[in-house]
Structure formats: C-alpha cells, structure tokens
C-alpha positions, -999 to 999 in steps of 0.1 A, spaced: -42 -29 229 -66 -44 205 -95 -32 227 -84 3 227 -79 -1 188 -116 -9 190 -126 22 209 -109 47 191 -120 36 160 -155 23 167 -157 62 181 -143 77 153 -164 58 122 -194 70 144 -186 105 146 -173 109 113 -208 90 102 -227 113 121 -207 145 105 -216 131 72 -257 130 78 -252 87 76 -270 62 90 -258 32 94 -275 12 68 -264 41 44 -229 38 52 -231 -1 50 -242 2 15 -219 26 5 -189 3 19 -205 -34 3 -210 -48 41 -239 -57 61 -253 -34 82 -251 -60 112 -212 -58 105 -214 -21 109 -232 -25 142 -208 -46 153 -181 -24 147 -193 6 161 -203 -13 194 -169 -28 193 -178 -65 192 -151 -69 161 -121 -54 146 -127 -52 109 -97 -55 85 -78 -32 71 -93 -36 37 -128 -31 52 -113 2 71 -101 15 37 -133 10 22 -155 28 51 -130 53 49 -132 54 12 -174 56 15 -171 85 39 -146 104 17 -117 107 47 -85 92 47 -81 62 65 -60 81 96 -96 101 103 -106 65 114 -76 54 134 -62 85 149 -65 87 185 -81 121 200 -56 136 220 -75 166 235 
C-alpha cells in the first residue's frame, strides 16, 4: 500500500510540476528542501511527510488532494 502511495503521488508532484513550467530545483526551493529529496520523491525512493506534502503542495499553489488523489480514468 505504501508503494502505491508512492506512485500516485510521485506521479502526481511530477505532472502537476510539469503543468506549472517547474523544474525540479525550482520547486525544491520554493518548498525549503533539497533538490536530491525532490528526486527522490519523484523516483519513489521515499515517502516524504505530510508536512513536506503540504508544503510542495503549498509551492505549487494546489491543494494537497491534487497530490494524493489517485487517477481513476
């Protein structure tokens, strides 16, 4: 289950990071991480907390379901 957390929202940051013209290190500075730890995420080597979710979310301007929401289609 953890794993498929990863996916969906290692898939979603990257899309909704894409949509927004970001790159990575961009979006890294924008949430106070590492770029690395941004990497990581979106290659789904770790499951960042919830605080860090909120505050990608919050550097993107989304809500935090954006990030989480599984695509049904």
């Amino acid at each position: 289950m953890e794993q498929e957390f990863r996916k969906i929202l290692a898939h979603n940051i990257k899309v909704e990071r894409t949509k927004k013209g970001l790159t990575q290190e961009k979006l890294a500075e924008l949430a106070l991480v590492s770029t690395k730890h941004i990497t990581k995420i979106e290659t789904c080597r770790v499951t960042p907390s919830i605080f860090l979710i909120y505050k990608i979310a919050q550097a993107m301007n989304i809500s935090i379901d954006v990030l989480v929401k599984k695509d049904e289609t």
